[in-house]
FIMIDO-761530 format. One record per residue: x, y, z of N, C-alpha, C, O in turn; residue in three letters. Coordinates in steps of 0.001 Angstrom, whole numbers, padded with zeros to 6 digits, always signed. Atoms other than C-alpha are relative to their C-alpha. Example, Ala and Ser with C-alpha at 12.3 -4.5 7.8 and 13.67 -1.06 7.14 Angstrom:
BEGIN
+000890-001190+000000+012300-004500+007800+000900+001200+000000+001936+001181+000665ALA
-000820-001190-000060+013670-001060+007140-000770+001090+000730-000261+002198+000899SER
% end
This chain:
BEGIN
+001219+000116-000792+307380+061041+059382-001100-000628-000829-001531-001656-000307UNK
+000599+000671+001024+305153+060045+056477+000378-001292-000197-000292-002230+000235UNK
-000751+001352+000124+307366+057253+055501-000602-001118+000984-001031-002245+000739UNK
+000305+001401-000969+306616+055651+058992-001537-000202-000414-001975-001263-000859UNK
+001374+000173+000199+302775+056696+058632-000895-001297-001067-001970-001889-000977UNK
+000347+000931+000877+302755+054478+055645+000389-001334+000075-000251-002269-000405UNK
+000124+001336+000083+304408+051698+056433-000670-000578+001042-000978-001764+000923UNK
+000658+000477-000696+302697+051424+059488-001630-000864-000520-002195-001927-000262UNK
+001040+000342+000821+299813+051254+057419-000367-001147-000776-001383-001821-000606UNK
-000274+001343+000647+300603+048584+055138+000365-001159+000907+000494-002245+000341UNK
-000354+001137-000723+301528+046339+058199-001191-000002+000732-001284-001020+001419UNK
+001326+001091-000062+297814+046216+059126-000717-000235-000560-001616-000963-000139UNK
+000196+000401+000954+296908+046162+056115+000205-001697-000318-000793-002384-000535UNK
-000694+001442-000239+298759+042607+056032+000093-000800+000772+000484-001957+000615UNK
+000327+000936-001100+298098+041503+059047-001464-000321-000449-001772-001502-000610UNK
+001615+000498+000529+294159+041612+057874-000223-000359-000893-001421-000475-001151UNK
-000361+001234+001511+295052+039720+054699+000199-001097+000633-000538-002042+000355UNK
-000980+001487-000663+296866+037033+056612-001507-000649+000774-001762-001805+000436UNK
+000889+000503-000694+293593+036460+058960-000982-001102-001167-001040-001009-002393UNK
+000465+000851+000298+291467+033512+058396-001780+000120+000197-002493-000664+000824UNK
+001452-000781+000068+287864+035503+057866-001237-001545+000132-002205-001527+000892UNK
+000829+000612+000095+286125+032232+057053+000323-001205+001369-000682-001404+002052UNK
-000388+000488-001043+287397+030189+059660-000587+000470+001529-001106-000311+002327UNK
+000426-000495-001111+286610+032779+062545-001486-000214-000168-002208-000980+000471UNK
+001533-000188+000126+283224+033699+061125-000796-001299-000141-001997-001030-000115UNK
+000727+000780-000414+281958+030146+061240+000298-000732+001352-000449-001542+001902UNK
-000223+000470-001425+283361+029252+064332-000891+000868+001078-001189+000337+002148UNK
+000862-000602-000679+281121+032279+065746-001192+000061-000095-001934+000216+000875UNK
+001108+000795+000085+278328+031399+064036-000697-000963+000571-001860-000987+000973UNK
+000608+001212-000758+278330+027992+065351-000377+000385+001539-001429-000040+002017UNK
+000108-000240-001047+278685+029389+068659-000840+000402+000474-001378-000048+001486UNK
+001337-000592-000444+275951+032046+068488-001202-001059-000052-002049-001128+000839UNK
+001070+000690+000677+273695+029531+066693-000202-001254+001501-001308-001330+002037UNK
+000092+000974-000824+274096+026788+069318-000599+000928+001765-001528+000434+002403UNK
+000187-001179-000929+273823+029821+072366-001358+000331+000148-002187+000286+001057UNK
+002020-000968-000040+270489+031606+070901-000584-001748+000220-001540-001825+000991UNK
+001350+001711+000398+268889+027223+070313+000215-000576+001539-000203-001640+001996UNK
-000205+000863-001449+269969+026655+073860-001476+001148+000383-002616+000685+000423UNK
+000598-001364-000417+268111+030291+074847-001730-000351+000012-002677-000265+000793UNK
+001245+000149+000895+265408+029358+072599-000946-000946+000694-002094-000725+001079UNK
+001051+001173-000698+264265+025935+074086+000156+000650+001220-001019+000881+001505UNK
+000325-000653-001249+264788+027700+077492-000951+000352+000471-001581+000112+001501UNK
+001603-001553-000055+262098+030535+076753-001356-000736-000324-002475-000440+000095UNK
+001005+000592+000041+260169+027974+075377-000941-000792+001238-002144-000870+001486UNK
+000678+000897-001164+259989+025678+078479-000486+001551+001322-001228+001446+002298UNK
+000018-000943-000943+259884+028857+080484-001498+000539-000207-002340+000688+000679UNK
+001490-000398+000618+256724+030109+077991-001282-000581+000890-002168-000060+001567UNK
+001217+000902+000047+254687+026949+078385-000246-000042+001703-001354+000226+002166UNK
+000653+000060-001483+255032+026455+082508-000219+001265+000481-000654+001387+001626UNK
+000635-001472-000275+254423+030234+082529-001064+000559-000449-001571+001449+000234UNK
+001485+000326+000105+251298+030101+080768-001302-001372+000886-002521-001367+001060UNK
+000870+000623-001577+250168+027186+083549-000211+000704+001103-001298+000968+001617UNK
+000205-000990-000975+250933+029210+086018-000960+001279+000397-001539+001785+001358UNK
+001306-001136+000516+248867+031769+084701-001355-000377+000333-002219+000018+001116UNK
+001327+000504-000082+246316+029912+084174-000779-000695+000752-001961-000929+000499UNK
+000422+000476-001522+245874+028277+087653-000349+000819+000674-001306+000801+001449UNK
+000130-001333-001515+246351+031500+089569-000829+000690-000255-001237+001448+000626UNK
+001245-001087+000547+243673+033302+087432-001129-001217+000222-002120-000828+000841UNK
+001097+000721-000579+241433+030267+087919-000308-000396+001505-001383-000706+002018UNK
+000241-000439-001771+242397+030431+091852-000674+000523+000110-001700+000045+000593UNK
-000015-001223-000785+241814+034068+092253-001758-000166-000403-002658-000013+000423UNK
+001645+000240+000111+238250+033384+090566-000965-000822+000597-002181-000630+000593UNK
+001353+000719-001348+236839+030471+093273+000547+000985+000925-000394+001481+001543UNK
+000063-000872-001139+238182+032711+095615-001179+001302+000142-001813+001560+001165UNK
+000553-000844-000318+236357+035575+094761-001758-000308-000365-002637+000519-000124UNK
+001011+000616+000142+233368+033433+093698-000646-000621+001506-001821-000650+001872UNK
+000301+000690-000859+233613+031664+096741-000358+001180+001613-000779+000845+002720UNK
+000163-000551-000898+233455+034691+098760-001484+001563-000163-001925+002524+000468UNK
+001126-001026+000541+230638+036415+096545+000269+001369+000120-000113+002145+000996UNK
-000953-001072+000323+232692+039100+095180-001109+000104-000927-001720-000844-001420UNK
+000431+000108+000951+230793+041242+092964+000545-000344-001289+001724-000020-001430UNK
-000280+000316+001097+230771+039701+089074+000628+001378-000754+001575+001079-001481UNK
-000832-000786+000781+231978+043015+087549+000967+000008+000942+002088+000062+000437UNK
-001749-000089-000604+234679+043071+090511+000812-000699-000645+001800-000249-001225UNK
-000768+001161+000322+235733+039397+089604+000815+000111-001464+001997-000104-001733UNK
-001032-000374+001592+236590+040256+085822+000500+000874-000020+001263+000942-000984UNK
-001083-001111+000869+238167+043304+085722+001382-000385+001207+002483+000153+001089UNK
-001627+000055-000466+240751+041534+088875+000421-000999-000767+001643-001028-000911UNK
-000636+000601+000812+241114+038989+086680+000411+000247-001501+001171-000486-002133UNK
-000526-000875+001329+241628+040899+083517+001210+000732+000571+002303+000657+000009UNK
-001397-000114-000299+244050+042444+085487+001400-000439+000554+002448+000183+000724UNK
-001268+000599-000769+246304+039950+087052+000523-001152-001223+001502-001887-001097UNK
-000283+000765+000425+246112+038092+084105+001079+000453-001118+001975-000222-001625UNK
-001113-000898+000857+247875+041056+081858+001232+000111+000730+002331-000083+000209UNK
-001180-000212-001147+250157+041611+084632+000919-001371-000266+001900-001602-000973UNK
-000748+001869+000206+251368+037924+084679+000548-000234-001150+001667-000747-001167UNK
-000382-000154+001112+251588+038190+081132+000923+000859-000902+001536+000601-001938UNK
-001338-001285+000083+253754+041222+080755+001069-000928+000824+001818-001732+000268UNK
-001321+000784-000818+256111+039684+083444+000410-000939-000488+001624-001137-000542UNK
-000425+001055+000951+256104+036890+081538+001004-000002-001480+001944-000728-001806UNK
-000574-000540+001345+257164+038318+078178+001329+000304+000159+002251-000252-000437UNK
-001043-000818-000697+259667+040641+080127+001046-001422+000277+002070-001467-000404UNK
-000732+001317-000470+261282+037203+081482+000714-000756-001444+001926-000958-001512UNK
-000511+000819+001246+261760+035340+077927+000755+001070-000760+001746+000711-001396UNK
-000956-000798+000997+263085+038589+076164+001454-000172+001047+002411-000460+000329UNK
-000486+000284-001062+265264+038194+079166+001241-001217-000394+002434-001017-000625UNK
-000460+001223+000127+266299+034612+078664+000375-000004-001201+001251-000868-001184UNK
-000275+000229+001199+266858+034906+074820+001285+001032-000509+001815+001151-001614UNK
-001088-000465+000317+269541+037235+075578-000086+001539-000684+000915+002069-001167UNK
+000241-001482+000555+267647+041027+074364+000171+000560+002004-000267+000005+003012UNK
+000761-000105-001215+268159+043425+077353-000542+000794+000157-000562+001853-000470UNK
+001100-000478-000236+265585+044175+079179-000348+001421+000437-001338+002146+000341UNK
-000223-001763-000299+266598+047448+080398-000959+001189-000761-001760+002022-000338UNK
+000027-000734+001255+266047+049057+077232-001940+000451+000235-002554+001501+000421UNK
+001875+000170-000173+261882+047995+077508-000496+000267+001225-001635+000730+001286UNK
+000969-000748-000275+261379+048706+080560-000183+001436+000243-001153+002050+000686UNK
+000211-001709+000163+262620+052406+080084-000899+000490-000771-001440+001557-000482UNK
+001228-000233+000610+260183+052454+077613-001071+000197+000410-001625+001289+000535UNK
+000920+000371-001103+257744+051118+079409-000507+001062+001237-001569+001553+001619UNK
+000456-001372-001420+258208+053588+082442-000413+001056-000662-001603+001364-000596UNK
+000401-001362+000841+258494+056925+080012-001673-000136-000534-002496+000775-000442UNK
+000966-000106+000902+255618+055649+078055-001261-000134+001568-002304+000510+001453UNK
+001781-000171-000838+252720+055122+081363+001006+001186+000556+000732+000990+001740UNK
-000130-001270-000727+254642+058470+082687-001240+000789-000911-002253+001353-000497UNK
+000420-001259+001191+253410+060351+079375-001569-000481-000006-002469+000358+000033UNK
+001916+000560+000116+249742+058346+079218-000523+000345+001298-001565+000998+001348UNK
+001098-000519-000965+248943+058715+082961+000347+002197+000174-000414+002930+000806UNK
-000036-001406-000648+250380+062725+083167-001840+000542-001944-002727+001385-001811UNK
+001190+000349+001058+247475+062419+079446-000997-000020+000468-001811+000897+000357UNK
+001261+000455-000268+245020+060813+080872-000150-000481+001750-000499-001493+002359UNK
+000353-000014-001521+245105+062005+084558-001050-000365+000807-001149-000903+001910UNK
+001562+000119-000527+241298+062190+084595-000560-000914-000201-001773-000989-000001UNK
+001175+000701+000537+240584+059193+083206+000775-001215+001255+000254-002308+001479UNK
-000894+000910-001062+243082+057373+085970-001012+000492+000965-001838-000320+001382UNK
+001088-001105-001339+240958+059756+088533-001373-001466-000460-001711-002408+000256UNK
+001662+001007+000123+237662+057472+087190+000169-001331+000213-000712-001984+000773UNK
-000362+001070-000083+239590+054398+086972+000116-000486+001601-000387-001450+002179UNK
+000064+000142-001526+240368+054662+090490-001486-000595+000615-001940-001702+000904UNK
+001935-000285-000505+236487+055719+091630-000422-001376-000349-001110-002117+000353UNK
+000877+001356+000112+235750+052698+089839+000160-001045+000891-000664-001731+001495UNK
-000591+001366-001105+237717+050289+091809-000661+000020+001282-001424-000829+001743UNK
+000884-000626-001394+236608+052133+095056-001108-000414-000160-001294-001536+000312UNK
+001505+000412+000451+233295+051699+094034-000223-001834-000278-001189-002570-000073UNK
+000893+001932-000003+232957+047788+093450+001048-000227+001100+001171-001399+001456UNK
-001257+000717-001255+235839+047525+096253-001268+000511+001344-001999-000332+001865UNK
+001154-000470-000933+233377+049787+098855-001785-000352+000093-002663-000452+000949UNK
+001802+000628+000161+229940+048717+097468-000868+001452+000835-001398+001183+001913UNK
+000790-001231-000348+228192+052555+098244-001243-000679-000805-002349-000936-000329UNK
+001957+000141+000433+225393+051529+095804+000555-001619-001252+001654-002057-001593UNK
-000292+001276+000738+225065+048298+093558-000973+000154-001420-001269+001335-001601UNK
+000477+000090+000821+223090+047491+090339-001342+000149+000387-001742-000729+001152UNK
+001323+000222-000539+219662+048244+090964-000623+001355+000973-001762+001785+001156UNK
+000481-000992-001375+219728+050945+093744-000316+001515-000793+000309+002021-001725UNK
+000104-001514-000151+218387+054369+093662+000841+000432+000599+001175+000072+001729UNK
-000537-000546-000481+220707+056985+093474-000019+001350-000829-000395+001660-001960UNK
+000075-001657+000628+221370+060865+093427+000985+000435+000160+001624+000081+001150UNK
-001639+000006-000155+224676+062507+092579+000431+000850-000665+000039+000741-001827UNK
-000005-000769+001724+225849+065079+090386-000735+000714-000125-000236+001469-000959UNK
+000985-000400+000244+222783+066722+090366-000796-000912-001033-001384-000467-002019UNK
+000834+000830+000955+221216+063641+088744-000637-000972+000873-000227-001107+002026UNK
+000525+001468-000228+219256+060632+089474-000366-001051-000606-000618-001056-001811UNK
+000841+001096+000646+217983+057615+088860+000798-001561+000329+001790-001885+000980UNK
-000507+001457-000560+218410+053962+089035+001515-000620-000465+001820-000287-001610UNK
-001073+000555+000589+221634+052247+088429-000116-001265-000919-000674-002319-000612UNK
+000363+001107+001027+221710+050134+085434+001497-000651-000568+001499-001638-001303UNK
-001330+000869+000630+225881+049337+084699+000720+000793+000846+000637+002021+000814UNK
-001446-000868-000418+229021+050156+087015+000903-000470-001023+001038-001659-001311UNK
-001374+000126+001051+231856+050429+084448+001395+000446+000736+001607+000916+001854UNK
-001110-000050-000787+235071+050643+085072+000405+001771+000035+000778+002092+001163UNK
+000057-001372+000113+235416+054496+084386-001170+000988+000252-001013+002204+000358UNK
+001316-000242+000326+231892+055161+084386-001324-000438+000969-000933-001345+001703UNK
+000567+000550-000722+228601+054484+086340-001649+000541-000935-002032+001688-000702UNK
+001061-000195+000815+225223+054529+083809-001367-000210+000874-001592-001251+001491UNK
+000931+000271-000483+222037+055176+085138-001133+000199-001032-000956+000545-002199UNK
+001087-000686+000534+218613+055791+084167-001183-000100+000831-001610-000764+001775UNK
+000891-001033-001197+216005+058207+085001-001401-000724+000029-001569-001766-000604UNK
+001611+000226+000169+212214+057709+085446-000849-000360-000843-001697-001252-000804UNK
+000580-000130+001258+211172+058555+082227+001234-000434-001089+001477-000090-002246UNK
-001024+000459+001463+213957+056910+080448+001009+000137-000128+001647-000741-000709UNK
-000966-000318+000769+216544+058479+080006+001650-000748+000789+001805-001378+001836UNK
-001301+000700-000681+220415+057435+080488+000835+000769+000421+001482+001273-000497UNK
-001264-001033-000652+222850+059621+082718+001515-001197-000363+001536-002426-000427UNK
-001449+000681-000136+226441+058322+082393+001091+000904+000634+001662+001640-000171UNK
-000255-000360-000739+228222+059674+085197+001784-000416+000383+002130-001590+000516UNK
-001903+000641+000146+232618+059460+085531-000686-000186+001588-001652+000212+002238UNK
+000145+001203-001516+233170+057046+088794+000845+001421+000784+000397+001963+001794UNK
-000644-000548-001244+235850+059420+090168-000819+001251+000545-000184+001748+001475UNK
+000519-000431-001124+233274+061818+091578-000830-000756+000458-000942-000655+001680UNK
+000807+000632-000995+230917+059611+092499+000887-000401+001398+000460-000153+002526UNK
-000477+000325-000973+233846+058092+094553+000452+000742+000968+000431+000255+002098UNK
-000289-000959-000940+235060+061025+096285-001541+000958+000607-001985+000885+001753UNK
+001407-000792-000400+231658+063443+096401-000930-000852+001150-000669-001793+001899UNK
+001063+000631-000887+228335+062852+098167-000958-000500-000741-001277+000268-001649UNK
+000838+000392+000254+225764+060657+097209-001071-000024+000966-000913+000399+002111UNK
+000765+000174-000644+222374+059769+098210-001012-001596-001057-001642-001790-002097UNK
+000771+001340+000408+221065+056141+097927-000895-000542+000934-000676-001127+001995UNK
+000579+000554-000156+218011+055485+098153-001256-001269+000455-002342-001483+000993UNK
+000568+002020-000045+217297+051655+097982+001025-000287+000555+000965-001512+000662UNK
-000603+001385-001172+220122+050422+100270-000403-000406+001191+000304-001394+001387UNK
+001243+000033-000905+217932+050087+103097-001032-000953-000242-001463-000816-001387UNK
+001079+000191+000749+215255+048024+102744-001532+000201+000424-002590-000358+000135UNK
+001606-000762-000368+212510+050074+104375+000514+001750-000437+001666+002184-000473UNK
-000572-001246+000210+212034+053967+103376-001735+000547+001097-002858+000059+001220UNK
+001460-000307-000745+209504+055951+105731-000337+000871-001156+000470+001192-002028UNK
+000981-000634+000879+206826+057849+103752-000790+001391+001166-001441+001215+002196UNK
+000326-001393-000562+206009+061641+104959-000928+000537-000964-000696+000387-002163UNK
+000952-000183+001037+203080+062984+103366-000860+001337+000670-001481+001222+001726UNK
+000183-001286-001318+202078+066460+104835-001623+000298-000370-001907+000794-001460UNK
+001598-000530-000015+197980+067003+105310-000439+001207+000660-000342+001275+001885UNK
+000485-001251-000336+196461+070674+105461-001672-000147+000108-002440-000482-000793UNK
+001524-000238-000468+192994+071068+107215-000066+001173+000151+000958+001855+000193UNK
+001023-001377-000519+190538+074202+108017+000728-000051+001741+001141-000986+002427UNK
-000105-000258-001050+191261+075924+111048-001524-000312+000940-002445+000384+000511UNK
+001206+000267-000325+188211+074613+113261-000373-001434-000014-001419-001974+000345UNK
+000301+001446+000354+188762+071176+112339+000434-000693+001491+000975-000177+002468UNK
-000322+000982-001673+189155+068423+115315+001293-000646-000693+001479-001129-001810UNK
-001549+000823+000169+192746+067129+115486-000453-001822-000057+000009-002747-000725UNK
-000107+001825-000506+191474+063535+116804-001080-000586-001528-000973-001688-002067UNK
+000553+000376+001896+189065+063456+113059+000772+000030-000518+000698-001058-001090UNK
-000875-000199+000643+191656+064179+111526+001153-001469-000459+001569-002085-001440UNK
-000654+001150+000070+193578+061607+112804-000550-001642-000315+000015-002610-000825UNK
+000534+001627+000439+191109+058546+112623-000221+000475-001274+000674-000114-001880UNK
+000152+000332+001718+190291+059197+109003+001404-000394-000483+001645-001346-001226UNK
-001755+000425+000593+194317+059208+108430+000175-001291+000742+001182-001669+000145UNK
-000174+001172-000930+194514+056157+110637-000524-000972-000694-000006-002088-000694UNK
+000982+001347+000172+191833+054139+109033+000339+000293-001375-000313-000571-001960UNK
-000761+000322+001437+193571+054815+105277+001144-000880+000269+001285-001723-000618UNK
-000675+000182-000204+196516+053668+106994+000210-001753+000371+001112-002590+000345UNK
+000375+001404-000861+195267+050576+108485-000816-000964-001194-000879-002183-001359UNK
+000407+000802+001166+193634+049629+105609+001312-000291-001245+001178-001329-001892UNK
-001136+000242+000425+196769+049595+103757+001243-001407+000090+002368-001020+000406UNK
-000777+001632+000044+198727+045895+103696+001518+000224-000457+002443-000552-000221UNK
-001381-000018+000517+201709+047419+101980+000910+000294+001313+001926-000311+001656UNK
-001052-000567-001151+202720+049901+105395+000131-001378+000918-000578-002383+000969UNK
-000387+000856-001021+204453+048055+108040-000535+000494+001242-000705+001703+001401UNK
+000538-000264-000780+203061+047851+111082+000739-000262+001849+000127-000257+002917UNK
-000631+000202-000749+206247+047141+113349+000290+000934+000976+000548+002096+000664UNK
-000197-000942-000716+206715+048495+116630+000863+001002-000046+000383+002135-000095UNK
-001193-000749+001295+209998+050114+115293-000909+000964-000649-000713+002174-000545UNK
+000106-000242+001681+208166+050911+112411-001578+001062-000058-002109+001770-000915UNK
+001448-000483-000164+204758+051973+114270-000400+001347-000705+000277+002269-000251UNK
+000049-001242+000242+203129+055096+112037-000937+000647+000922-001729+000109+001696UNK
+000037-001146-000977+202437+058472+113670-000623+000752-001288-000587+000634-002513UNK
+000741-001001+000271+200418+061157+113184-000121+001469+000372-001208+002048+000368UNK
+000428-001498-000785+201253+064831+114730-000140+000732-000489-000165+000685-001719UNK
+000021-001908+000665+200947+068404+114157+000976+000720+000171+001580+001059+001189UNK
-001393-000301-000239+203516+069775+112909+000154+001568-000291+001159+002183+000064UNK
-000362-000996-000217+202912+072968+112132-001469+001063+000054-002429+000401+000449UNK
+000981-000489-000084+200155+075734+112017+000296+001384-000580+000905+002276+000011UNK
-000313-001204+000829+200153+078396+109129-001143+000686-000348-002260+000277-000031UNK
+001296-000398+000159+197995+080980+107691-000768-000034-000076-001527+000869+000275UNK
+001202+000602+000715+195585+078971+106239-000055-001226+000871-001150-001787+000863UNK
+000715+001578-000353+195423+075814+107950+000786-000682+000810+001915-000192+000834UNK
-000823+000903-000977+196886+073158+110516+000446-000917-000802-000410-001360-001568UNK
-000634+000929+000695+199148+070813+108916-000027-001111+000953+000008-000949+002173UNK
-000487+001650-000668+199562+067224+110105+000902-000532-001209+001105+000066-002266UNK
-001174+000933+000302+202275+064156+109077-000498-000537-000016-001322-000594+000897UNK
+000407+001293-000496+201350+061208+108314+001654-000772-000378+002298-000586-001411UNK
-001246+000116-000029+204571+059609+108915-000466-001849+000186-001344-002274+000937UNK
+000130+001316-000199+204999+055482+108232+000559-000639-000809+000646-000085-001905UNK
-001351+000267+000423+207529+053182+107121-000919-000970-001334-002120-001231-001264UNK
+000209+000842+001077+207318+050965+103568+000967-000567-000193+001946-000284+000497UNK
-001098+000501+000157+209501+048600+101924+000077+001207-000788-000708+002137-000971UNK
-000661-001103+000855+211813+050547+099716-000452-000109-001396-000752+000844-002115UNK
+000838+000138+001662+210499+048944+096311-001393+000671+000093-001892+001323-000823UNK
+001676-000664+000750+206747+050007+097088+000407+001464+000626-000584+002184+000745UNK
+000532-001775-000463+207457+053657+098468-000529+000981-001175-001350+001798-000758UNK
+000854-001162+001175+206258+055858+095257-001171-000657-000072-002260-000105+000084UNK
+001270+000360-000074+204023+053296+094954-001615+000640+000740-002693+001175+000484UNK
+001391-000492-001293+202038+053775+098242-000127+001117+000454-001183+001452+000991UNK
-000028-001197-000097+203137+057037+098663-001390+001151-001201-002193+002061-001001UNK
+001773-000851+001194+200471+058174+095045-001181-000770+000692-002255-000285+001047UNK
+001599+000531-000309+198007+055898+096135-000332+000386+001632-001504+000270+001993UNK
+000632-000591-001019+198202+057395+099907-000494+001319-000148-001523+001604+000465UNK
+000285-001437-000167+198002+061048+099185-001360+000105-000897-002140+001015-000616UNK
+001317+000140+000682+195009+060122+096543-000679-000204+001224-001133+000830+001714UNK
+001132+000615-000774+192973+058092+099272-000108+001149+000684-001285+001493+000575UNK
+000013-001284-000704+193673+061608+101556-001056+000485-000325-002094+000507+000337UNK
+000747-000606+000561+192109+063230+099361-001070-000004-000049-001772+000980+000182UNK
+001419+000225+000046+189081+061511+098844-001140-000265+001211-002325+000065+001255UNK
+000495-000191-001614+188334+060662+102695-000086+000975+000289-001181+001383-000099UNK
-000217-001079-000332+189189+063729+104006-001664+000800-000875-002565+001352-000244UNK
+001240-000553+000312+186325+064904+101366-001496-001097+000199-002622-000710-000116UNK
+000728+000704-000002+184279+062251+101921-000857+000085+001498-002084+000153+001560UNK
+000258-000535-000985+184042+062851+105534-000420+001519+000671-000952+001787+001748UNK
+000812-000964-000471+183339+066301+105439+000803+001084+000284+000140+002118+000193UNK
-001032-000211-000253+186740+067869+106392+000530+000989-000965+001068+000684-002029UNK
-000489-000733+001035+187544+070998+104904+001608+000000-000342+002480+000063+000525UNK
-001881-000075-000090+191306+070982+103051-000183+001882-000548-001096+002072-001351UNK
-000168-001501-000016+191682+074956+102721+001415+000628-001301+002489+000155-001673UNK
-000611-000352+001326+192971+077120+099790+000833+001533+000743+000176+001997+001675UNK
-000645-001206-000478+195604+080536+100727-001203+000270-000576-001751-000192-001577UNK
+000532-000463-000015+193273+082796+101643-000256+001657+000559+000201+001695+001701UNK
-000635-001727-000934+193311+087013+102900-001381+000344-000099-002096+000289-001100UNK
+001085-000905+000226+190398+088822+104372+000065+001369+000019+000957+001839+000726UNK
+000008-001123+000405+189743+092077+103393-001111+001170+000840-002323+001379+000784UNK
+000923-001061-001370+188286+094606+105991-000380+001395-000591+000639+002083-000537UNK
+000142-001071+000230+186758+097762+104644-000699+000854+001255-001445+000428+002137UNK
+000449-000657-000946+186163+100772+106596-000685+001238-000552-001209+002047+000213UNK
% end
């Protein structure tokens, strides 16, 4: 039993002596070598009209969205993204053609955005909001808005992100994905805001004084609008311990409303005393017996 074990042994032993090692191995050489230089100029011509391609369809997609006055942060981040996209597919294609396969990459590929988006769930959550947000147009660069329990003007939509700032300065930076789902309140998209401004008189006072002094601030005013729409009003709206309230209720553009809104409730003030018109302080009388 041995005996055979061995000579079996020695007879392929001798058969792989007898072979012609240098012979095969450049005959497969030549073969691969000629194979990959075919592959090679392939991927190349495949490269170069796949970087045209690219570079047409990303300069398409940009008169298109130029031509249809897409916002400018929309326009770059779809073309930042169709142009990676194109470019991955591209890559994917020549490893492809040069004979690696592709399998391998894009299991990678899948595992690896499984493990980054189950990572960075929340930051996909903002990424979204963002899109929504320059895709929906709720508020734009410029507008007053409130959100979050914050406010203030908008000064950058980002792609994750939406930066404002406040009154006095300061900078909120706010993630997109609640803005995109929650409730907001904007402001300046509109471009009139009415102006409510609540006036307390003495009990004893005449409603119709009341009203021409508020009338003739009103009228002197160039900023309010004076559209039938738009006509301002004057009622009584309510009547409390101390005093009769009136409205002066009347529309502005949306840029001057704080404006005309300080400089109406000042002029109030000073008519109202100027004329004679008591404005009344909480007051309790006291009855002894």
């Amino acid at each position: 039993m041995e005996e055979n074990n061995i000579g079996s042994g020695q007879d392929i032993v001798s058969e792989l002596a007898n072979l012609d090692f240098n012979k095969l191995a450049m005959s497969d050489i030549i073969g691969y070598i000629t194979q990959f230089g075919k592959n090679v100029v392939i991927a190349l011509i495949v490269y170069f009209v796949g970087r045209l391609v690219i570079k047409y369809t990303v300069k398409a997609l940009r008169a298109i969205t130029q031509k249809r006055q897409v916002e400018a942060s929309l326009t770059s981040f779809l073309n930042s993204l169709v142009s990676i996209s194109l470019n991955l597919l591209l890559a994917i294609i020549i490893i492809g053609i040069l004979g690696i396969d592709t399998s391998s990459f894009l299991a990678v590929f899948a595992s690896a955005g499984i493990a980054v988006g189950m990572a960075l769930s929340g930051t996909l959550q903002n990424f979204a909001g963002g899109v929504l947000i320059l895709i929906l147009k709720p508020y734009k660069v410029g507008d007053y808005i409130e959100a979050q329990g914050f406010g203030g003007t908008v000064r950058e939509i980002q792609i994750f992100n939406t930066v404002l700032t406040t009154p006095d300065n300061q900078t909120i930076i706010i993630p997109n994905g609640p803005l995109a789902t929650g409730s907001l309140k904007n402001s300046t998209k509109a471009t009139t805001r009415r102006v409510d401004i609540d006036v307390e008189v003495a009990y004893g006072t005449k409603p119709d004084d009341v009203r021409q002094v508020l009338m003739g601030i009103i009228d002197a005013d160039e900023r309010i609008l004076r559209d039938k729409e738009l006509a301002p009003i004057i009622p009584m709206t309510a009547m409390s311990t101390s005093s009769i309230i009136f409205q002066m209720r009347f529309w502005a553009k949306a840029s001057d409303y704080w404006v005309v809104k300080f400089d109406t409730t000042e002029k109030v003030y000073k008519e109202l005393m100027a004329n004679g018109i008591e404005i009344p302080f909480p007051q309790m009388d006291v009855h002894l017996k």
